[in-house]
N, C-alpha and C positions, 0 to 999 in steps of 0.2 A: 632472439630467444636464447636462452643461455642453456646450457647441455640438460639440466637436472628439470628446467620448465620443459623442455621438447618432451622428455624423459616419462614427466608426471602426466603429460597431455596424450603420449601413448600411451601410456597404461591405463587412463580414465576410460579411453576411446576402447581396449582390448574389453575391460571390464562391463563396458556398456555393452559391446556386442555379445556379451558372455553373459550377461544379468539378462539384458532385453528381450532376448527371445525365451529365457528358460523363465523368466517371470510372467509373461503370455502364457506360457505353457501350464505354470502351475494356477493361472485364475481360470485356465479353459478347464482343467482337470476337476478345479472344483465346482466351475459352472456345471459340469455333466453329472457329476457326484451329487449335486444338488437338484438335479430333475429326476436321478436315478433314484435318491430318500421320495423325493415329489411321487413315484409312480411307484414305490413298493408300499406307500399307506396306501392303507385300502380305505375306500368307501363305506361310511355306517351303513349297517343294512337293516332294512328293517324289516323282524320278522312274522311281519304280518303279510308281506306282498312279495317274500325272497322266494323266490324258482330253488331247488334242490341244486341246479348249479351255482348259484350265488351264496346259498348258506355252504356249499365246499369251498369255499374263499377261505373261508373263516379258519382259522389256526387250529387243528385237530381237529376236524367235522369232515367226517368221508360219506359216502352215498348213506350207509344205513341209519348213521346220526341226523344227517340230514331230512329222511324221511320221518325218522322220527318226531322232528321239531314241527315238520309239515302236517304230523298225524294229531299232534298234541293241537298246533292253532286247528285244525279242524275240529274235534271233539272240543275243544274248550268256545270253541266261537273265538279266535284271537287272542293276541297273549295283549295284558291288559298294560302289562309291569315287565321290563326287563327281569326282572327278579323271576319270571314264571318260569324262565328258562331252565330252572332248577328241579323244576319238575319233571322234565325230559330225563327218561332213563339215559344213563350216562353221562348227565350233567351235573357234577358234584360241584361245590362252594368252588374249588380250586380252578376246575376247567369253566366254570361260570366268570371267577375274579381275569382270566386270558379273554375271556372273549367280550362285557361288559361294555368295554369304550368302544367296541366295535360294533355290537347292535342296537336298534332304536326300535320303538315300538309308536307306531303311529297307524290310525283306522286306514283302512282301507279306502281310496276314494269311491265315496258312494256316486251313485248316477243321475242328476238332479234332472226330474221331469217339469 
């Protein structure tokens, strides 16, 4: 082997151990970054069957909005239209357009005799 081939062959080998592990490190980094995106969406919720603690998930909705939303599907008999949500005091077009891909509106399951 001639001085400048030994030369290149240490240096590949210094580079591999120096690339190797930090390039592991950065697919594990973003493996975790990608279950951490994975578990901060949240679940559609839908609010015809949401507990007071599930409609606080939701991005600005604290116990009394929550009850609120609770108090409207009760007196309306279910909300029929995401859009109902607008009707809840407190929930203007804007705080409506934040929460929208996050709630669904589906019946209740009924209890087949």
């Amino acid at each position: 082997m001639t001085r400048s081939t030994h030369l290149f062959a240490i240096l590949g080998l210094a580079v591999a151990l120096i690339v190797g592990p930090s390039s592991r490190r950065v697919a594990a980094v973003g493996a975790e970054r990608g279950r951490a995106e994975q578990a901060a969406t949240p679940a559609v919720i839908n609010l015809n069957t949401a507990t007071s603690a599930d409609l606080q998930k939701l991005p600005g909705v604290g116990p009394a909005m929550a009850d609120r939303i609770i108090e409207y599907r009760q007196k309306s008999g279910g909300f029929k239209k995401v859009e109902e949500l607008m009707n809840v005091k407190g929930i203007g077009e804007k705080t409506f357009l934040k929460l929208k891909s996050l709630v669904a509106v589906a019946p209740p399951k009924s209890i087949e005799r």
